[in-house]
C-alpha positions as semicolon CSV with decimal commas, in nm:
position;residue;x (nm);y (nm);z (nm)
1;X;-1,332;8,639;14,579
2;X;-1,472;8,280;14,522
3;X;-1,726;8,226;14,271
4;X;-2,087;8,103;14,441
5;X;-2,162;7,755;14,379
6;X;-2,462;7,694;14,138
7;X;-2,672;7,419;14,154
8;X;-2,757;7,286;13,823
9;X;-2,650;7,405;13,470
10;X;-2,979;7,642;13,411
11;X;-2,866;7,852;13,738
12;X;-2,512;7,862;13,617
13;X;-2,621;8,021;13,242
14;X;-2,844;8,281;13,435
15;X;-2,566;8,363;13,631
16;X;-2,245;8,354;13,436
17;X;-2,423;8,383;13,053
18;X;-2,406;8,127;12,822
19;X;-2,140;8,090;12,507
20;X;-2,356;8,067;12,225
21;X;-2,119;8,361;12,055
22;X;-1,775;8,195;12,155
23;X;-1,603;8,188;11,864
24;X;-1,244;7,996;11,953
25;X;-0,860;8,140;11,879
26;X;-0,658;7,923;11,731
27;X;-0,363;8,092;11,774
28;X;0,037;7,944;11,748
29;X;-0,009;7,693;12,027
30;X;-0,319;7,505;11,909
31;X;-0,110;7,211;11,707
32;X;-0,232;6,869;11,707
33;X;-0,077;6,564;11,897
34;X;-0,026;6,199;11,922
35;X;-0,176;6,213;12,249
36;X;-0,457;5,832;12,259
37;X;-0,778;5,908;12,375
38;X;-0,860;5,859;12,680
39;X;-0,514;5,952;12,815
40;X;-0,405;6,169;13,108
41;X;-0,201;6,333;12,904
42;X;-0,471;6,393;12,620
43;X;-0,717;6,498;12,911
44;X;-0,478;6,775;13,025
45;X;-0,436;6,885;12,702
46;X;-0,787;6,944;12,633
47;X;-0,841;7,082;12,983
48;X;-0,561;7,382;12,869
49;X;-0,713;7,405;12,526
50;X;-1,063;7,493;12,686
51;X;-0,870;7,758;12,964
52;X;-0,703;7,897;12,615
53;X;-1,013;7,910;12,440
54;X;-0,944;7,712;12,182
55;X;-1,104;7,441;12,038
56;X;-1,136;7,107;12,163
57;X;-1,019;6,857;11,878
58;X;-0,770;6,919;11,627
59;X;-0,714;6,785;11,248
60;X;-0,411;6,632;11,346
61;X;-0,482;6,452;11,703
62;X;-0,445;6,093;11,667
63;X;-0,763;5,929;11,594
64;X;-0,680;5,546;11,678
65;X;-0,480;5,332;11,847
66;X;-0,247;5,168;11,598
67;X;0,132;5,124;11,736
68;X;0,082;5,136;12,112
69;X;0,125;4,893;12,351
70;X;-0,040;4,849;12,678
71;X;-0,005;4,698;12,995
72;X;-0,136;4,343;13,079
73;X;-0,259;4,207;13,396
74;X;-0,304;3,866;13,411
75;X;-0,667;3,765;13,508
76;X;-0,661;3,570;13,815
């Protein structure tokens, strides 16, 4: 059964509650990674953290951008 669109974030917490309580798991599978911000990859993993419920950031997720190289387009 799909879920009735809502149209703004004050019918959604009427509707669904609100997650003032959540209290996240960290469980065996919340480890931190080298992931940069800003990455697909980094966005994924947050997306599965939140479908987990765990929490968003991690200790040990990289926190700058020291040793990677990027692509360069030449201006033209």
């Amino acid at each position: 059964m799909p879920k009735e669109k809502v149209s703004n974030v004050f019918e959604a917490i009427l509707k669904y509650g609100h997650d003032e309580d959540f209290t996240p798991s960290l469980g065996n599978t919340f480890i931190g990674t080298d992931y940069p911000a800003g990455s697909p990859d980094k966005i994924e993993l947050l997306r599965h953290r939140v479908e987990l419920g765990q929490p968003l950031w991690h200790e040990k997720d990289r926190c700058d951008y020291s040793g990677l190289t990027g692509a360069v387009r030449p201006r033209e």
